[in-house]
BALO-186756 format. One record per atom (N, C-alpha, C, O): residue number from 1; atom name; x, y, z. Coordinates in steps of 0.02 Angstrom, whole numbers, plus 50000, padded with zeros to 5 digits. Layout:
<nodes>
(NUM CA (X Y Z))
...
</nodes>
This chain:
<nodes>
(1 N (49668 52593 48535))
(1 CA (49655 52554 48593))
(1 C (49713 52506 48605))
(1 O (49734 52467 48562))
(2 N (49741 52513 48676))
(2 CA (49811 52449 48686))
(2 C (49786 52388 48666))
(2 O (49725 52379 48672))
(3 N (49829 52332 48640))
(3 CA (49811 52280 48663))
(3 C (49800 52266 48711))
(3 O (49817 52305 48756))
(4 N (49761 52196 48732))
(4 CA (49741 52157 48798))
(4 C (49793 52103 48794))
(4 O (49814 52082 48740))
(5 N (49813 52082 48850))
(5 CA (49856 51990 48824))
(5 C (49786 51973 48865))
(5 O (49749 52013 48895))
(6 N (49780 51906 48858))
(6 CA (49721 51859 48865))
(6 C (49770 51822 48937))
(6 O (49832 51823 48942))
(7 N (49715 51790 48990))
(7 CA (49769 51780 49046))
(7 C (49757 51711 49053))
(7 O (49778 51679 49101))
(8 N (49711 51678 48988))
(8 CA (49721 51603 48988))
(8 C (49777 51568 48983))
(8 O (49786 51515 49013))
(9 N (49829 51599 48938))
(9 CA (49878 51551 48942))
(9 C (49912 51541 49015))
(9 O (49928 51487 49040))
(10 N (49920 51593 49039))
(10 CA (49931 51587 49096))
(10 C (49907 51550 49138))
(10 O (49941 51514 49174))
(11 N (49842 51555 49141))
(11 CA (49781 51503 49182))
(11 C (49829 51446 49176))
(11 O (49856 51421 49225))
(12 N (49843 51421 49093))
(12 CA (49834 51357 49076))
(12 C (49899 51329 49082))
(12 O (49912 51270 49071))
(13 N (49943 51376 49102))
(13 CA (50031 51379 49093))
(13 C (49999 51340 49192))
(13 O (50000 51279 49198))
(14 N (49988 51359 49220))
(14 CA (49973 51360 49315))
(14 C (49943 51298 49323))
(14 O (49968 51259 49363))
(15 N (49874 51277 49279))
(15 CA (49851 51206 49284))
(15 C (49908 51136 49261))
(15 O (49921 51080 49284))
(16 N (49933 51180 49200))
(16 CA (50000 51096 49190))
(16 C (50025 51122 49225))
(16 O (50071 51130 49186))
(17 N (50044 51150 49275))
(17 CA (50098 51133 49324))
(17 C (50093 51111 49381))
(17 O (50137 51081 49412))
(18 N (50017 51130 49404))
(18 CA (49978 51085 49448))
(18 C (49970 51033 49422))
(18 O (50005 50987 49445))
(19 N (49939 51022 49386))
(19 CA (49926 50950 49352))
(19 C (49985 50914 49363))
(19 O (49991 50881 49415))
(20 N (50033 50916 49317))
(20 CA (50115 50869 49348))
(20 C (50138 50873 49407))
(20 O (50174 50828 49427))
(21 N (50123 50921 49442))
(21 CA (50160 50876 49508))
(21 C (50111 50838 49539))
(21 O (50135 50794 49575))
(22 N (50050 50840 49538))
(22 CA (49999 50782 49555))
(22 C (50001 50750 49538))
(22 O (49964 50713 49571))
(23 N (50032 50710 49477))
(23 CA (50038 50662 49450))
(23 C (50130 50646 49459))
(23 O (50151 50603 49421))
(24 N (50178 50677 49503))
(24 CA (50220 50655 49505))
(24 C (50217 50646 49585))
(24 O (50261 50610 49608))
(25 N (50176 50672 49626))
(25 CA (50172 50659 49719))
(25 C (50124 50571 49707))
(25 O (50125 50522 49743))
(26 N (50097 50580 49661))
(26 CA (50063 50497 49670))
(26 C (50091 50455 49622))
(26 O (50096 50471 49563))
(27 N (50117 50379 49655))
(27 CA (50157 50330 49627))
(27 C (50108 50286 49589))
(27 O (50048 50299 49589))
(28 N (50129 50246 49564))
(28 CA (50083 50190 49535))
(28 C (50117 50124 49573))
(28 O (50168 50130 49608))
(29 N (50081 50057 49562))
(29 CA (50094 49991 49608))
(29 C (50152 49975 49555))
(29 O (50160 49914 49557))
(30 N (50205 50010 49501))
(30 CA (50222 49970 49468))
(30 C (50303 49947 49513))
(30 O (50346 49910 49491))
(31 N (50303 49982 49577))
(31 CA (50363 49956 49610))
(31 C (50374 49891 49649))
(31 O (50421 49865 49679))
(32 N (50296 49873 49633))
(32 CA (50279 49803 49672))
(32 C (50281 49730 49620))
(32 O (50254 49747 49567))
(33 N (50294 49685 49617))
(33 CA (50288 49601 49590))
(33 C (50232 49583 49587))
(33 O (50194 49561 49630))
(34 N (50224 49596 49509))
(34 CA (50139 49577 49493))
(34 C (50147 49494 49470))
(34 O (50099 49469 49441))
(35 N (50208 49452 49483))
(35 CA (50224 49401 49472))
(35 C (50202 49336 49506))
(35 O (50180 49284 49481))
(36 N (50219 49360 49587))
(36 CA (50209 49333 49631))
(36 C (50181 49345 49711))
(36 O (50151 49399 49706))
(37 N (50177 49331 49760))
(37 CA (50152 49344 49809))
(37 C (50175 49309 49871))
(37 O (50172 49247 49867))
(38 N (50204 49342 49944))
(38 CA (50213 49317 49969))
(38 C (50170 49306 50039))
(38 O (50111 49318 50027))
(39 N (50177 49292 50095))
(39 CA (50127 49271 50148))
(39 C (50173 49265 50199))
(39 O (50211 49217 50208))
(40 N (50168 49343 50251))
(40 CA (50194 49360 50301))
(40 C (50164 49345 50349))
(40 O (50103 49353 50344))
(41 N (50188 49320 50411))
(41 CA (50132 49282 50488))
(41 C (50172 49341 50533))
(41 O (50232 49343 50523))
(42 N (50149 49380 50574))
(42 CA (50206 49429 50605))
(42 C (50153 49460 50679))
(42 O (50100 49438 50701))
(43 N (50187 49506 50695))
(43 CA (50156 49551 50760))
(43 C (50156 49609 50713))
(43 O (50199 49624 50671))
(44 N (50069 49653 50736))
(44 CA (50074 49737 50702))
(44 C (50139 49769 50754))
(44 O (50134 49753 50814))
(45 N (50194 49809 50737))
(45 CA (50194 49842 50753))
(45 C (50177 49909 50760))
(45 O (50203 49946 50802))
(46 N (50126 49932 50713))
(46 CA (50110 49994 50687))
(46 C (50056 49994 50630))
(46 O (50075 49967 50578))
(47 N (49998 50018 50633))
(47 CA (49949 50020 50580))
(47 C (49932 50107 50582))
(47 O (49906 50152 50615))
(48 N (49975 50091 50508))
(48 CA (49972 50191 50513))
(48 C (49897 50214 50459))
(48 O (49895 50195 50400))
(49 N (49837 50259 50494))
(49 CA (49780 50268 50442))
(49 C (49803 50340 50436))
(49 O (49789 50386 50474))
(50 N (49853 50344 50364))
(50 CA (49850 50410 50336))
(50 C (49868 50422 50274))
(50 O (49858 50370 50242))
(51 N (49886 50457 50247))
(51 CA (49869 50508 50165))
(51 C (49937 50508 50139))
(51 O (49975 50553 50156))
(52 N (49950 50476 50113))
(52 CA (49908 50451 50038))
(52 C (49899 50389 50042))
(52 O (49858 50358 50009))
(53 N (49943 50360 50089))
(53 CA (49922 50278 50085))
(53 C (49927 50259 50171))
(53 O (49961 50292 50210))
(54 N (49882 50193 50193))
(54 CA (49906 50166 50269))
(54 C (49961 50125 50241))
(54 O (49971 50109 50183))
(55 N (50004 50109 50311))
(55 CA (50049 50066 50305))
(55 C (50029 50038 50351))
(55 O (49982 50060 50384))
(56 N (50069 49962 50371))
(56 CA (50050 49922 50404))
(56 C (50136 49867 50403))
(56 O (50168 49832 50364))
(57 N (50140 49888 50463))
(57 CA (50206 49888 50482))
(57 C (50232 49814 50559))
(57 O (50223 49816 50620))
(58 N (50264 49763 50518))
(58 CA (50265 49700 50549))
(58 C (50326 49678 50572))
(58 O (50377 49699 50545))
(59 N (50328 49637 50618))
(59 CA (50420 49600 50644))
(59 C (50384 49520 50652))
(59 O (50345 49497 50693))
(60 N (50425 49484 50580))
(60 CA (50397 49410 50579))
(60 C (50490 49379 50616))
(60 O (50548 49399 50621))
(61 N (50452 49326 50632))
(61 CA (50543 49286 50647))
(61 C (50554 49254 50588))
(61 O (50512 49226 50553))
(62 N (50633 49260 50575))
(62 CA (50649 49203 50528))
(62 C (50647 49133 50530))
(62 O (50596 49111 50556))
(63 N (50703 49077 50504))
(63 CA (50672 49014 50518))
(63 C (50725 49006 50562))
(63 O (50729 48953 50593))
(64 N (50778 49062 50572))
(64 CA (50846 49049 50620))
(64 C (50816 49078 50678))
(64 O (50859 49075 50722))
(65 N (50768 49102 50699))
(65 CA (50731 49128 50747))
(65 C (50742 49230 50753))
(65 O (50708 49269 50787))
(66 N (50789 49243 50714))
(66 CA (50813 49302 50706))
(66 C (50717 49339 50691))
(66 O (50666 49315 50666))
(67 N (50735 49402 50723))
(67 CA (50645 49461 50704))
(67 C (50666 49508 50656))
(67 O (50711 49548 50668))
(68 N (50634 49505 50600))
(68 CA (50629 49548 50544))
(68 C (50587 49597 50537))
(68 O (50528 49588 50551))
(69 N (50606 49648 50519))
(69 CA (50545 49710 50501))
(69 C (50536 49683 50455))
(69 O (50577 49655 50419))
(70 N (50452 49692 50445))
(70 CA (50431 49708 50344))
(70 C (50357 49779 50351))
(70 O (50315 49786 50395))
(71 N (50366 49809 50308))
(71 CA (50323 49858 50301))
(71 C (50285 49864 50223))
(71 O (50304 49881 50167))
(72 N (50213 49839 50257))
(72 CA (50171 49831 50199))
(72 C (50137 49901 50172))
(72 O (50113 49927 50222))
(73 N (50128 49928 50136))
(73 CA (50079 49978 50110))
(73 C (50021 49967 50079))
(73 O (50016 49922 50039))
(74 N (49979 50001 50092))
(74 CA (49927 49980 50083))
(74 C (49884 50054 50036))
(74 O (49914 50107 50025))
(75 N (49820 50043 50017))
(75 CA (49779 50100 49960))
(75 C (49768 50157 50006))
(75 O (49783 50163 50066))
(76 N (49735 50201 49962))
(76 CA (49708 50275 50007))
(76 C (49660 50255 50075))
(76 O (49612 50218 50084))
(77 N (49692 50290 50108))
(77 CA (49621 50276 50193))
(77 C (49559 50288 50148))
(77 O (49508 50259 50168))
(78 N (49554 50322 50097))
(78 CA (49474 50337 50054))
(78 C (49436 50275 50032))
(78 O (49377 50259 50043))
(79 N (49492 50238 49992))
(79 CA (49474 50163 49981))
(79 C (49465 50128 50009))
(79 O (49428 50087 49981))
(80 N (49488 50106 50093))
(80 CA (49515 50084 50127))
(80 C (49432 50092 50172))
(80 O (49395 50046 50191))
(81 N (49424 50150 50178))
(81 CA (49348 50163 50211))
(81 C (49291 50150 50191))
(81 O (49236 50141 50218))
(82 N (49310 50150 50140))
(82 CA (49248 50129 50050))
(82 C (49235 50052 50059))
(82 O (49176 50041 50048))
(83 N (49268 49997 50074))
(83 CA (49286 49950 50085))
(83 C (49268 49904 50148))
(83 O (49270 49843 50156))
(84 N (49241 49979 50206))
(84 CA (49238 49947 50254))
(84 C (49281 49945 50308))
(84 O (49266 49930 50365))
(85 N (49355 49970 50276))
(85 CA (49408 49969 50341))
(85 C (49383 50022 50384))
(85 O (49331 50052 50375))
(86 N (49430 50031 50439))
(86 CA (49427 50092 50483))
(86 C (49513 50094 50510))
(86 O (49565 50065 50496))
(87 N (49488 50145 50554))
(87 CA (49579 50155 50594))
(87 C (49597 50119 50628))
(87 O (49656 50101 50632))
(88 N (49530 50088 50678))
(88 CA (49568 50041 50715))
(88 C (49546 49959 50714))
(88 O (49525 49921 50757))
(89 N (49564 49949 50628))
(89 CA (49539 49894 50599))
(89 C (49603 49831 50622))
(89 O (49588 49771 50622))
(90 N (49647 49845 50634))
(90 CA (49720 49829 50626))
(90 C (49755 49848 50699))
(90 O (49774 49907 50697))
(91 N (49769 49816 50759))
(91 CA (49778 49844 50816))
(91 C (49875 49821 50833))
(91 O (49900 49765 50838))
(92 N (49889 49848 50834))
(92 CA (49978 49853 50876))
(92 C (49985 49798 50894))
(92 O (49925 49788 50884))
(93 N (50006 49736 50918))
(93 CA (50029 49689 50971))
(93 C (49980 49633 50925))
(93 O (49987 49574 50942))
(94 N (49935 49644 50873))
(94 CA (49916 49604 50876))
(94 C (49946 49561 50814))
(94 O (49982 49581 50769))
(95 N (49919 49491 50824))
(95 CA (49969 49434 50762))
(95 C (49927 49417 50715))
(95 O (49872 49390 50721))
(96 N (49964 49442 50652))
(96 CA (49916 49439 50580))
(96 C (49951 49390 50513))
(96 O (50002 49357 50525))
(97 N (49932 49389 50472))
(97 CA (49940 49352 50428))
(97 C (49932 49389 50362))
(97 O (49876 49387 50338))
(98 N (49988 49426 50325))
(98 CA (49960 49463 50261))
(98 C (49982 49423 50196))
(98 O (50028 49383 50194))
(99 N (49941 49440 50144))
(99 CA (49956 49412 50096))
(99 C (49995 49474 50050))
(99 O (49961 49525 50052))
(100 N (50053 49482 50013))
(100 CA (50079 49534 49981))
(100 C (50091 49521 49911))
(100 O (50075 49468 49885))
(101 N (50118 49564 49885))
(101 CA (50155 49579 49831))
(101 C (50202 49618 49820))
(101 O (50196 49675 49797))
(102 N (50278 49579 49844))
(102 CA (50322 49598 49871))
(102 C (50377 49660 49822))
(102 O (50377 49667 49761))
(103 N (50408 49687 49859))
(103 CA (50436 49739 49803))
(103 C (50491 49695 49758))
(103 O (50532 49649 49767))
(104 N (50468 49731 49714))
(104 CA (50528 49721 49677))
(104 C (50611 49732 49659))
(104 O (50644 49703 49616))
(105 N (50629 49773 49699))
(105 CA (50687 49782 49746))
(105 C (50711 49727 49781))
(105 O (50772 49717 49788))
(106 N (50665 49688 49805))
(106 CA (50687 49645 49860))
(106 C (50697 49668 49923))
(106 O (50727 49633 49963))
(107 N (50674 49725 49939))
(107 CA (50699 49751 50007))
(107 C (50607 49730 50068))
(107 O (50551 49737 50043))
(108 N (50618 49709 50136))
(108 CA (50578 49684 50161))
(108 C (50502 49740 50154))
(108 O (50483 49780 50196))
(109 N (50463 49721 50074))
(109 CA (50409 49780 50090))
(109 C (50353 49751 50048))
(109 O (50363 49691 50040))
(110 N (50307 49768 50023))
(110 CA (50271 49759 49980))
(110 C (50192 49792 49969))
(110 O (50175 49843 49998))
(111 N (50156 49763 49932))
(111 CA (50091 49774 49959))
(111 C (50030 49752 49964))
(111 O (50013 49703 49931))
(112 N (49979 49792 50013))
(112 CA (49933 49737 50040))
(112 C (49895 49716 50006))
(112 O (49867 49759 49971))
(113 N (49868 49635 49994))
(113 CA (49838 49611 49953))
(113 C (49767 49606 49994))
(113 O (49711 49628 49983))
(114 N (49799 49556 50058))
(114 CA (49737 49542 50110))
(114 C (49766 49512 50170))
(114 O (49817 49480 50158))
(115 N (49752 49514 50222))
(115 CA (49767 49505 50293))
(115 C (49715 49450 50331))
(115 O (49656 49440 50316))
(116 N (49736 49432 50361))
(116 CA (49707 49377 50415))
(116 C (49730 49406 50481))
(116 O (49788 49414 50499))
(117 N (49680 49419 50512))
(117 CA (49678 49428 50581))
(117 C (49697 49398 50629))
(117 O (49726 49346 50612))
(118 N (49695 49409 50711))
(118 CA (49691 49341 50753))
(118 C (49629 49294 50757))
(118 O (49632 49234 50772))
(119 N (49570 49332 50741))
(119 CA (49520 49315 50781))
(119 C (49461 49282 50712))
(119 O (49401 49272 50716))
(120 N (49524 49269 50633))
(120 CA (49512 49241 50595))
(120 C (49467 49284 50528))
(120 O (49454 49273 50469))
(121 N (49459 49325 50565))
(121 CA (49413 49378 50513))
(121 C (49473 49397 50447))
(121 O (49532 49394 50464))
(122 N (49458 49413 50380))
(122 CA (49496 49417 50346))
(122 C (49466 49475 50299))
(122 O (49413 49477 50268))
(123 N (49544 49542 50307))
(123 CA (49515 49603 50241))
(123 C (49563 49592 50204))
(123 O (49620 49571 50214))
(124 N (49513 49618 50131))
(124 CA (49549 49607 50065))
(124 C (49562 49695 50044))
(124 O (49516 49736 50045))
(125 N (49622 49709 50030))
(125 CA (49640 49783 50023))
(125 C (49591 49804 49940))
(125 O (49592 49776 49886))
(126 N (49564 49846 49958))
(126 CA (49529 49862 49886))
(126 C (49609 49901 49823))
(126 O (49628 49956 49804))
(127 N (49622 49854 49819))
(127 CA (49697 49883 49750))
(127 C (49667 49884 49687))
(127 O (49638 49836 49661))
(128 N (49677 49948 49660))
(128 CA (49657 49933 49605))
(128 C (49682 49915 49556))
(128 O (49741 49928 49546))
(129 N (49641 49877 49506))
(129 CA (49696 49825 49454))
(129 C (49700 49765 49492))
(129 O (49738 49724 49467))
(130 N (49675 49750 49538))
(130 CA (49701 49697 49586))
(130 C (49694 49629 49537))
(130 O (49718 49578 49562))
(131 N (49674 49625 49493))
(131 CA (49685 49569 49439))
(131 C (49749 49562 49407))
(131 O (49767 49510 49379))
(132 N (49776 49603 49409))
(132 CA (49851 49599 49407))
(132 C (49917 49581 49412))
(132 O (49968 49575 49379))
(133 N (49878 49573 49511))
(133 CA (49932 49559 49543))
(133 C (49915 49457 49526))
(133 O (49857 49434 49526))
(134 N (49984 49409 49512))
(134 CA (49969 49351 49501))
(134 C (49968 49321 49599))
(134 O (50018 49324 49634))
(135 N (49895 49292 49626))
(135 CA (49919 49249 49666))
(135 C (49961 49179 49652))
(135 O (49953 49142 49603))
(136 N (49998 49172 49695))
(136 CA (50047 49118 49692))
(136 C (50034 49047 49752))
(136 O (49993 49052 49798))
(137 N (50065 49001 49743))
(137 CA (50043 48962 49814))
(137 C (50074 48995 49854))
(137 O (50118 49035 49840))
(138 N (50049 48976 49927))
(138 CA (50094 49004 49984))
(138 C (50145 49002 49953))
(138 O (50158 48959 49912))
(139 N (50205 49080 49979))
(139 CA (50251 49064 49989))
(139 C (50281 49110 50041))
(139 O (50295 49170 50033))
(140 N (50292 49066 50101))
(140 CA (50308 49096 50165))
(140 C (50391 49140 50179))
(140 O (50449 49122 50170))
(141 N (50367 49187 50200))
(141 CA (50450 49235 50205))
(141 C (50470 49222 50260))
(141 O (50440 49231 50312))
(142 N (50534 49194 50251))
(142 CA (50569 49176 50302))
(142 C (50638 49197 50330))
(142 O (50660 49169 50381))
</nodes>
């Protein structure tokens, strides 16, 4: 009688390789400053609800009056819905107030801790680990 080969290894050769790149398409928060926190006042230009993460995308003025992009990221729309958000939680034109945890790069980005609205209502991004991140006193980006 021939041998058989068994076609588990194979199976199992196909799952780690699925397995790692799912675990290399999703990042962890460790590109963000679990140190400190900063507090952006700006216009949305853009509240993006999509996969794998929303962004939430702002132009604050400096203190020379100059307009800066900053682009916040924010958890899965899954979490994000879990939580209470929705898509059109966060509207274009309108002027918000986020609280971050800015990259560590230094380049204008970070991520969302919690936001202040116009109309004063305030969401807290469900992050997980969010004990992590250290709040700091204000400190306004300018």
């Amino acid at each position: 009688m021939p041998h058989r080969r068994s076609a588990h290894p194979i199976l199992a050769v196909a799952f780690a390789c699925t397995w790692v790149l799912t675990l290399a398409a999703h990042h962890s928060f460790a590109v963000f400053d679990h140190t400190q926190t900063l507090t952006v006042t700006g216009t949305v230009t853009s509240f993006q609800w999509s996969n794998p993460h929303g962004f939430l995308e702002l132009d604050y003025q400096t203190a020379t009056g100059a307009t800066r992009h900053y682009t916040i990221e924010l958890t899965s729309i899954n979490m994000l819905s879990r939580a209470g958000w929705h898509s059109r939680s966060i509207k274009a034109g309108e002027s918000v107030t986020a609280v971050v945890a800015p990259l560590l790069s230094g380049e204008p980005g970070g991520l969302l801790l919690q936001v202040t609205l116009a109309s004063g209502q305030v969401l807290t991004a469900p992050v997980p680990g969010a004990d992590t991140f250290k709040r700091t006193p204000e400190k306004v980006l300018k």
